[in-house]
FIBAVO-165959 format. One record per atom (N, C-alpha, C): residue number from 1; atom name; x, y, z. Coordinates in steps of 0.1 Angstrom, whole numbers. Example, Ala and Ser with C-alpha at 12.3 -4.5 7.8 and 13.67 -1.06 7.14 Angstrom:
REM residues 2
- 1 N 132 -57 78
- 1 CA 123 -45 78
- 1 C 132 -33 78
- 2 N 128 -22 71
- 2 CA 137 -11 71
- 2 C 129 0 79
***
This chain:
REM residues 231
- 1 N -975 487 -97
- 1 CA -980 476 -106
- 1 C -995 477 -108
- 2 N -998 472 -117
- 2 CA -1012 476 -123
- 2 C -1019 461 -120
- 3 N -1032 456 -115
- 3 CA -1038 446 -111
- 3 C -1031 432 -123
- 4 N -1028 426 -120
- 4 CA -1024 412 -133
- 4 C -1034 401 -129
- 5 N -1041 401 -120
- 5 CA -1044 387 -120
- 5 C -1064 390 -110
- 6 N -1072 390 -119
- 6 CA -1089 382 -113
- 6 C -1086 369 -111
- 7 N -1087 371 -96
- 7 CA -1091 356 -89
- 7 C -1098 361 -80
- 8 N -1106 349 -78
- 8 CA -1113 348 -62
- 8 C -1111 339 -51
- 9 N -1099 334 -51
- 9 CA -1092 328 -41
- 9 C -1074 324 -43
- 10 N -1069 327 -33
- 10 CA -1053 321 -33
- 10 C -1051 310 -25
- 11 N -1043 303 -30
- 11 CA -1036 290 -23
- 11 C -1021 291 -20
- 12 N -1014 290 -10
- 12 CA -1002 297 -8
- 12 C -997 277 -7
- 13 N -983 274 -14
- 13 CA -972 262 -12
- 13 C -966 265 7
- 14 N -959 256 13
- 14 CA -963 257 26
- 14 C -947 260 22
- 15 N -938 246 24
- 15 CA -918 244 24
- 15 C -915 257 11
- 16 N -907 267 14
- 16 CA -901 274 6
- 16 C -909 287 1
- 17 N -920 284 1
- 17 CA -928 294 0
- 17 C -931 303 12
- 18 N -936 300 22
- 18 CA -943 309 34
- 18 C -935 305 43
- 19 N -924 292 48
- 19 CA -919 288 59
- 19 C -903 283 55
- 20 N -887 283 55
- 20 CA -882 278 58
- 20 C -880 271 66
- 21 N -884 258 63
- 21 CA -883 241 73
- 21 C -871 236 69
- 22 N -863 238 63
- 22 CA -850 229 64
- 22 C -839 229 71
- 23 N -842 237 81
- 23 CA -833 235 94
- 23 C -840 223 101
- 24 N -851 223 103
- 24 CA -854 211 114
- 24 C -858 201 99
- 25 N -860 201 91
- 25 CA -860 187 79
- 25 C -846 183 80
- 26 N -838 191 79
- 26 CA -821 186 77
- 26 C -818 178 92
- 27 N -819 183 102
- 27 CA -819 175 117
- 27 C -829 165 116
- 28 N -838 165 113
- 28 CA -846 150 115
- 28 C -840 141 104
- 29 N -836 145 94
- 29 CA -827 135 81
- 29 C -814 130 87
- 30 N -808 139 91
- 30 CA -792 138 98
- 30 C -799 124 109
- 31 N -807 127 120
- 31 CA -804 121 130
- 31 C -812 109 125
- 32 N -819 107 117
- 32 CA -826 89 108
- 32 C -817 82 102
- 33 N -806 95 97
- 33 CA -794 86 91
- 33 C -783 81 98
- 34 N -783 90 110
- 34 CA -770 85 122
- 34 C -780 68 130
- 35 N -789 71 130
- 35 CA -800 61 136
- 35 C -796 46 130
- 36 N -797 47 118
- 36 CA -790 41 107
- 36 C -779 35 107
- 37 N -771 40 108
- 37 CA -756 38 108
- 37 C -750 45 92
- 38 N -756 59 88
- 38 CA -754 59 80
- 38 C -747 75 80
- 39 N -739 79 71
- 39 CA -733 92 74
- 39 C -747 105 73
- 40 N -742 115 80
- 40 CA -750 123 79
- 40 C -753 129 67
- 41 N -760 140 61
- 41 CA -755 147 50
- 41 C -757 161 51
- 42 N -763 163 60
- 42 CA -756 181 63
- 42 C -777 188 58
- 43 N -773 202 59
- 43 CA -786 210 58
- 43 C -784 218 44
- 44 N -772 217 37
- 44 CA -771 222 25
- 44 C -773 214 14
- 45 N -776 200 15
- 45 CA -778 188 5
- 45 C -793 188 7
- 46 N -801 190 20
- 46 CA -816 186 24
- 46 C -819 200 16
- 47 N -814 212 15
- 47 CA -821 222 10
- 47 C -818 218 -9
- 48 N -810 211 -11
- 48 CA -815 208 -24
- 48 C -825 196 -26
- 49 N -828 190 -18
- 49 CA -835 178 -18
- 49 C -852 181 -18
- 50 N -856 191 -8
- 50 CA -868 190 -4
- 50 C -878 196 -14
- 51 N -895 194 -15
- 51 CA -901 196 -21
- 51 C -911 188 -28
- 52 N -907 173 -30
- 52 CA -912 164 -34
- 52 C -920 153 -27
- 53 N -922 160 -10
- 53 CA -927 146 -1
- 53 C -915 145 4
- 54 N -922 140 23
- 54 CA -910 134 25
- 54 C -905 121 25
- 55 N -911 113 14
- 55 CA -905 96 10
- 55 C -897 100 0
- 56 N -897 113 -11
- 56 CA -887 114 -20
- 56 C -874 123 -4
- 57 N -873 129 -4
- 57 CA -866 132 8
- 57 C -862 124 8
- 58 N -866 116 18
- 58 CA -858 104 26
- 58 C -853 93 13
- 59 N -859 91 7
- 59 CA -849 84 -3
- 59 C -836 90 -9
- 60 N -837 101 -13
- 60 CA -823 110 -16
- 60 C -811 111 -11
- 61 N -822 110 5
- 61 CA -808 111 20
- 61 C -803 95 18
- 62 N -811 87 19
- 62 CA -803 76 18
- 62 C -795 70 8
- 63 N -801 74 -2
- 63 CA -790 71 -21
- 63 C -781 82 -23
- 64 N -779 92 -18
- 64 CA -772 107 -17
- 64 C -773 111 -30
- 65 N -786 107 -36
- 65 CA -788 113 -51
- 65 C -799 117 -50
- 66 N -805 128 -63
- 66 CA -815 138 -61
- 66 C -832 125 -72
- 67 N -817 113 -76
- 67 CA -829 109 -81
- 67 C -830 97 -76
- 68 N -824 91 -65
- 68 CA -824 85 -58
- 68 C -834 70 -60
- 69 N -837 62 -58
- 69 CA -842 53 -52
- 69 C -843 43 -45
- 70 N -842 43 -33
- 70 CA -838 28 -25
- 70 C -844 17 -25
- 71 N -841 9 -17
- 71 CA -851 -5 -19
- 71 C -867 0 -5
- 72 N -873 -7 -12
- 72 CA -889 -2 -3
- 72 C -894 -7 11
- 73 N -878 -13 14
- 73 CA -882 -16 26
- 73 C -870 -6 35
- 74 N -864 -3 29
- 74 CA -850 1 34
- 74 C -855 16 36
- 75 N -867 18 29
- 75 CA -875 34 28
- 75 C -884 33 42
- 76 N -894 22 41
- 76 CA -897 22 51
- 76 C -895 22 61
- 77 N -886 17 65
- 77 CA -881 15 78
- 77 C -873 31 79
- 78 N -868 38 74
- 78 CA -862 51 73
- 78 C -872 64 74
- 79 N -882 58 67
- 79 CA -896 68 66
- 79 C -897 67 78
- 80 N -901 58 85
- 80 CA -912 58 100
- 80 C -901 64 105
- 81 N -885 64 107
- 81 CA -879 64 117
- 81 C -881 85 114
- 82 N -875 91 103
- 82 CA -874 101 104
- 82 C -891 111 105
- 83 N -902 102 106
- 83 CA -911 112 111
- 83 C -914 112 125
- 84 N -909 100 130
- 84 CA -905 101 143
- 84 C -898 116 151
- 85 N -884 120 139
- 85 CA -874 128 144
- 85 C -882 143 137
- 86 N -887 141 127
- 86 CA -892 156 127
- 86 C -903 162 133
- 87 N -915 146 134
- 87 CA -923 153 147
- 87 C -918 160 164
- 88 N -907 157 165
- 88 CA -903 164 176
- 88 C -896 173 175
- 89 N -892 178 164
- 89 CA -885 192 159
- 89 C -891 197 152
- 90 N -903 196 147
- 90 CA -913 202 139
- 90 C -909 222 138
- 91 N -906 225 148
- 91 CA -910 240 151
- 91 C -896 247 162
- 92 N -884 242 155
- 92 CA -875 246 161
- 92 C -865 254 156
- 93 N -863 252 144
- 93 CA -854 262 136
- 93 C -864 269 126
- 94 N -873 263 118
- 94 CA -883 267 111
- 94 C -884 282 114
- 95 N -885 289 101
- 95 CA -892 303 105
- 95 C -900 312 93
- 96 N -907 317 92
- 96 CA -912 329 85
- 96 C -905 337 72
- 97 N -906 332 62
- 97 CA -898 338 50
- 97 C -905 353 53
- 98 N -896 363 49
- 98 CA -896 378 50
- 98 C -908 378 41
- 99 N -916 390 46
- 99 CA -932 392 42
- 99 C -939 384 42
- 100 N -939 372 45
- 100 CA -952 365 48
- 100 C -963 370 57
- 101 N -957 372 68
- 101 CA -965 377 78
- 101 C -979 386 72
- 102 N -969 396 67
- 102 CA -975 411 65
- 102 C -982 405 52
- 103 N -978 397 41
- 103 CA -986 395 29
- 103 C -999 390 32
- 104 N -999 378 39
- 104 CA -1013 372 46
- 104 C -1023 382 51
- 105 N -1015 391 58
- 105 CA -1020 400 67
- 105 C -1034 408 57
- 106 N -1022 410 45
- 106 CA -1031 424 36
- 106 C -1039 414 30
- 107 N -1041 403 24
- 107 CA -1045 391 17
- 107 C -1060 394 22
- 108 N -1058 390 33
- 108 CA -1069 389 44
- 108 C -1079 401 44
- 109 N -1072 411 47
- 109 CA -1081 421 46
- 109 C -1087 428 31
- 110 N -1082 422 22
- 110 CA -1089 426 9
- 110 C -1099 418 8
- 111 N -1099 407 16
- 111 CA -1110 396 20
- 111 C -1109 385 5
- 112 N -1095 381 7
- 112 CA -1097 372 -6
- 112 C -1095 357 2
- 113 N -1103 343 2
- 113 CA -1099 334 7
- 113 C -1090 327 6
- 114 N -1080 322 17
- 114 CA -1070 317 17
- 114 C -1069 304 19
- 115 N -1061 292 14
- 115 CA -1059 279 20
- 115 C -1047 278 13
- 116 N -1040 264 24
- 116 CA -1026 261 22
- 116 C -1023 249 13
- 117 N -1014 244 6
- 117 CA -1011 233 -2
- 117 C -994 231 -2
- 118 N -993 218 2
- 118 CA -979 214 7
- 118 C -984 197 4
- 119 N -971 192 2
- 119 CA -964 180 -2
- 119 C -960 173 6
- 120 N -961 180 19
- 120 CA -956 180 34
- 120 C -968 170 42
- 121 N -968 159 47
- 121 CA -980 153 52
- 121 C -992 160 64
- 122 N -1002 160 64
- 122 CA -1013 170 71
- 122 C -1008 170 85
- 123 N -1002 160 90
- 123 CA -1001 152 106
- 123 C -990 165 107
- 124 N -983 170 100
- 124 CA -969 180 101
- 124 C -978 193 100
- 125 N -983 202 85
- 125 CA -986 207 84
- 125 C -993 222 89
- 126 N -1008 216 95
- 126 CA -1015 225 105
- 126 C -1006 227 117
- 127 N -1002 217 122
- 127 CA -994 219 131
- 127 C -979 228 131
- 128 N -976 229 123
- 128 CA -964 242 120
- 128 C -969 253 118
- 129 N -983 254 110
- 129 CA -987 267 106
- 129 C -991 273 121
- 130 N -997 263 131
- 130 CA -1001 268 139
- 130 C -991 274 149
- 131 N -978 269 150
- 131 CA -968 274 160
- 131 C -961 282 156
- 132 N -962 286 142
- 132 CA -954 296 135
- 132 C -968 309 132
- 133 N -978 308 143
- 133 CA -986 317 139
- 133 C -998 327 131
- 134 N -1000 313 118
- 134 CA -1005 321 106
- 134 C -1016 312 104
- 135 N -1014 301 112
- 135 CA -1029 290 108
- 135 C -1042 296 104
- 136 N -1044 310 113
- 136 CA -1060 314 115
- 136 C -1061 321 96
- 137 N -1052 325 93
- 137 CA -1049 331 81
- 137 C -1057 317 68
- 138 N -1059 306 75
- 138 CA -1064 297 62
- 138 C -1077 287 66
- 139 N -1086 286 54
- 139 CA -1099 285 53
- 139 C -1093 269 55
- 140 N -1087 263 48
- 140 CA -1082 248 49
- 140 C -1069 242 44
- 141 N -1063 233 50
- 141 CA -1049 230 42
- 141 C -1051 217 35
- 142 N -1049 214 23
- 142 CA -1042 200 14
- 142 C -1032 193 15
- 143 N -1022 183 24
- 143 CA -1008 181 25
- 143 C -1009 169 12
- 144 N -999 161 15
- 144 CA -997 152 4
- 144 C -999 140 4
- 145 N -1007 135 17
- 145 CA -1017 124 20
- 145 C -1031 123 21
- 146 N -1034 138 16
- 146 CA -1052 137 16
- 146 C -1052 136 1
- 147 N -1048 146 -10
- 147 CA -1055 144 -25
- 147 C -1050 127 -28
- 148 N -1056 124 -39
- 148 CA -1047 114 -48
- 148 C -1034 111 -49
- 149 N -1031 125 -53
- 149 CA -1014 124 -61
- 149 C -1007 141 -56
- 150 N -998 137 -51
- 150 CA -987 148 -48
- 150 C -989 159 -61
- 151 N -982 173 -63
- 151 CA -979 180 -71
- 151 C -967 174 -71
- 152 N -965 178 -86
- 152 CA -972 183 -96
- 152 C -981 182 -96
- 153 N -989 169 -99
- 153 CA -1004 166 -100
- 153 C -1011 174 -97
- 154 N -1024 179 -103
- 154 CA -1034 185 -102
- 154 C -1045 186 -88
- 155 N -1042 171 -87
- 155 CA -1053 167 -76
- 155 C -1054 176 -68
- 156 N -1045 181 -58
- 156 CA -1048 188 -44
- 156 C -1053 203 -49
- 157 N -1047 208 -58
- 157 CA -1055 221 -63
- 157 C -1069 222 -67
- 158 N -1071 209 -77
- 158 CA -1083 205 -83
- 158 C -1097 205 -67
- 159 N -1089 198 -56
- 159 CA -1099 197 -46
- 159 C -1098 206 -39
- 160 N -1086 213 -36
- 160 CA -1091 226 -28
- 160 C -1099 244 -36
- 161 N -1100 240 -47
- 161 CA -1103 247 -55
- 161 C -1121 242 -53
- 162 N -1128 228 -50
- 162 CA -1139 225 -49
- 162 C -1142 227 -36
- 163 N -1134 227 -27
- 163 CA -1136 231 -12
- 163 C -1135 245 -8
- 164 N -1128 256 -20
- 164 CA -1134 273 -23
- 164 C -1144 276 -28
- 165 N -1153 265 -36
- 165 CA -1162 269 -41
- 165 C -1155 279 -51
- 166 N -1144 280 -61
- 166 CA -1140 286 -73
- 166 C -1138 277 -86
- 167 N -1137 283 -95
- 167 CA -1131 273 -101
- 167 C -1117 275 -106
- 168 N -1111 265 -109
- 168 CA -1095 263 -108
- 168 C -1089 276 -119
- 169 N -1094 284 -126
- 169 CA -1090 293 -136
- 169 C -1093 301 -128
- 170 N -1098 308 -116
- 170 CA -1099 316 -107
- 170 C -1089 312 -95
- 171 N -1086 303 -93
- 171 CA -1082 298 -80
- 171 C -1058 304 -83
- 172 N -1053 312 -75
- 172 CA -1046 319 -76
- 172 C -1033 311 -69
- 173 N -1027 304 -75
- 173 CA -1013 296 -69
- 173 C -997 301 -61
- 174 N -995 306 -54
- 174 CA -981 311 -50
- 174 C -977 301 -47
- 175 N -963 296 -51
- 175 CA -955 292 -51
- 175 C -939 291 -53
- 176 N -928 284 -51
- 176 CA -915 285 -51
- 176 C -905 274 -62
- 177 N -914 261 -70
- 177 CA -903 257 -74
- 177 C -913 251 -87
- 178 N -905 244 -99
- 178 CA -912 239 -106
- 178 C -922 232 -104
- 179 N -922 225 -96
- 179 CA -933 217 -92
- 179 C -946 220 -89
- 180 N -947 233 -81
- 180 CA -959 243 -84
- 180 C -961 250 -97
- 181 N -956 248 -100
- 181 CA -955 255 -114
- 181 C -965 247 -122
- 182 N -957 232 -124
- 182 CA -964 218 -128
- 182 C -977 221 -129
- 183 N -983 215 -113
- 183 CA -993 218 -107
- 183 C -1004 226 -104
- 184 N -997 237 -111
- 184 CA -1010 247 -118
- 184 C -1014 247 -129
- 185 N -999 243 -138
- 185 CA -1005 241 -153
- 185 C -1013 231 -157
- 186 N -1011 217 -148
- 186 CA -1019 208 -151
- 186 C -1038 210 -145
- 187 N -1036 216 -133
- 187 CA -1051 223 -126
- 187 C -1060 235 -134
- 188 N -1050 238 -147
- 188 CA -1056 255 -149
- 188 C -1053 267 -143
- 189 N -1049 265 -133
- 189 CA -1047 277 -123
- 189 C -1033 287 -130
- 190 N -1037 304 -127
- 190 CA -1025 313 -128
- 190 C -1020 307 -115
- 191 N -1004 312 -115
- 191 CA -991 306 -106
- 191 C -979 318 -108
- 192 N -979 325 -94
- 192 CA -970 331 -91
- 192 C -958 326 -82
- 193 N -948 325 -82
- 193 CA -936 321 -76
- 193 C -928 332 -69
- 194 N -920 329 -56
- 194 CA -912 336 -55
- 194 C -898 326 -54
- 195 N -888 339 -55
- 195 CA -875 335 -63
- 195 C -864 329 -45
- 196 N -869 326 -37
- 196 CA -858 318 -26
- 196 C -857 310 -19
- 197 N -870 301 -25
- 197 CA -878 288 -22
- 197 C -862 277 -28
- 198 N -876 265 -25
- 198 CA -867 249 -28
- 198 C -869 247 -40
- 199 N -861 250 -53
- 199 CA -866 246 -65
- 199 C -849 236 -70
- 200 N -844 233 -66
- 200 CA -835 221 -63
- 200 C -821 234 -75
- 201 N -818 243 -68
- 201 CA -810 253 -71
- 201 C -815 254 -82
- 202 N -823 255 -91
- 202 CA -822 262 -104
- 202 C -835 271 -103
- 203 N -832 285 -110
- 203 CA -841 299 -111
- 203 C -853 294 -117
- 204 N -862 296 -103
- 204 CA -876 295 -109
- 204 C -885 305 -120
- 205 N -880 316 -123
- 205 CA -879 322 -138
- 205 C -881 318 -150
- 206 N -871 303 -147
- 206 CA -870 293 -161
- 206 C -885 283 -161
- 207 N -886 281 -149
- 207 CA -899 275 -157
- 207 C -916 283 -159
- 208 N -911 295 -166
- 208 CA -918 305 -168
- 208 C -932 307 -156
- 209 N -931 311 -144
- 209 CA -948 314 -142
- 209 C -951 324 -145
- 210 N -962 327 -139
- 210 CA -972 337 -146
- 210 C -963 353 -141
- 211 N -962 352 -127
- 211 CA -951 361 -126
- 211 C -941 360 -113
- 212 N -933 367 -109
- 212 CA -925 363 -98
- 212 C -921 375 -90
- 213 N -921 373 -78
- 213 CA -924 387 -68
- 213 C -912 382 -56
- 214 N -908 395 -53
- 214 CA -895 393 -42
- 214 C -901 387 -30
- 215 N -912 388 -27
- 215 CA -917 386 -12
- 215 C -930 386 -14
- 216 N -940 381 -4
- 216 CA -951 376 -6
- 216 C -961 390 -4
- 217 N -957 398 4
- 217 CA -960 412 5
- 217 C -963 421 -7
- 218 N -956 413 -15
- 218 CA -956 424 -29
- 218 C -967 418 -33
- 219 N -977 406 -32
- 219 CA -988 402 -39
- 219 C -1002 411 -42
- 220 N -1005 420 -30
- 220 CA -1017 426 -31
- 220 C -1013 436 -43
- 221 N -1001 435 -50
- 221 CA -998 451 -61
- 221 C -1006 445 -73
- 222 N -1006 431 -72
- 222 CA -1008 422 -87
- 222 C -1027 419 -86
- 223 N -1032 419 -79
- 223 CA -1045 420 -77
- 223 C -1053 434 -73
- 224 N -1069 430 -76
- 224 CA -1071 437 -78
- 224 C -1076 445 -60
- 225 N -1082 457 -59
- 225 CA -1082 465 -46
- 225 C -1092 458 -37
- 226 N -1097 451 -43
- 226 CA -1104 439 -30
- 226 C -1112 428 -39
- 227 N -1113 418 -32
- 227 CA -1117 402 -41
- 227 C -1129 403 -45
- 228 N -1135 396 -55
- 228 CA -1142 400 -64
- 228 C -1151 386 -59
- 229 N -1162 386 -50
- 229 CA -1169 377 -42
- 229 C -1174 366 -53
- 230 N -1173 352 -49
- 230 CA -1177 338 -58
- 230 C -1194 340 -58
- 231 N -1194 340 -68
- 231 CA -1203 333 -78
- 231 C -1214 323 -71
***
């Protein structure tokens, strides 16, 4: 592959992109809802659910719909209980999507800056990255209680884009579902996807990004032979 993309910094999506978490998201859902008195729903419904935060999560589990809405107290009380259950399983089935490792790896050494961006609240976050490994791999992470507004929205790209010192038409998006997708078009940013993420079953191809790579390992093909130092 021939270079496709001048940037001077990447931003890697955390759920679907770099980490399967929905083994331990599905067990902290299950056991908020047994808590409850409510049926469980299994790890094959949470992997269509996740992506949006986990207040849309947990609302889905509890309405057993993707568009779910419950009442805001009935969330609350469900919210607190299941960060309860995933802070204690944070880092137990979770693991390493194939090439991540090695893609960060070579990222790094072309010396292009890295930071994380996830939907996933910060209190979770650093703390996964760190037991799965790859934390030291990033300059800083965005979850989805520090910007303004979750992605899609712009916001957390917009600011960690000011916290690379790039600007957002330089600043390089990997990600796994529309929703990054969203959230680059609305930031400016090119947006690369890969195809085995949480995009709520439908082929992230369809919502056209810029391009889409089996594994995150294949990224250094699409850039250029080392980062082209900020401005």
């Amino acid at each position: 592959m021939s270079a496709l993309f001048q940037v001077d910094a990447i931003v890697c999506d955390l759920d679907g992109t770099l980490v399967d978490s929905v083994p331990d998201l599905a067990a902290a859902v299950d056991a908020t809802l047994v808590e409850l008195e409510i049926e469980p729903v299994g790890e094959a419904r949470v992997r269509e659910w996740v992506g949006n935060g986990t207040a849309r999560l947990v609302g889905r589990a509890l309405t057993g719909r993707i568009d779910g809405v419950p009442p805001q107290a009935e969330l609350a009380v469900a919210l607190e209980r299941f960060h309860f259950h995933y802070g204690a399983m944070l880092c137990v089935g979770s693991r390493l999507y194939e090439g991540v490792r090695d893609g960060l790896a070579a990222l790094a050494e072309l010396d292009y800056p890295l930071a994380c961006v996830t939907n996933k609240p910060d209190a979770f976050a650093w703390p996964l990255l760190q037991r799965l490994g790859i934390a030291d791999y990033f300059e800083t992470v965005v979850g989805g209680n520090t910007a303004p507004a979750m992605k899609p929205a712009p916001d957390a790209l917009l600011m960690l884009a000011e916290r690379l010192h790039v600007r957002p038409a330089r600043l390089l998006l990997v990600g796994d579902s529309v929703t990054d997708v969203g959230a680059a078009r609305a930031a400016g940013c090119p947006v690369v996807c890969v195809p085995y993420g949480y995009n709520h079953g439908d082929d992230i191809r369809d919502a056209n990004p810029d391009a889409v790579i089996e594994f995150l390992a294949e990224l250094p093909d699409l850039l250029p032979a080392e980062a082209l130092r900020r401005a």
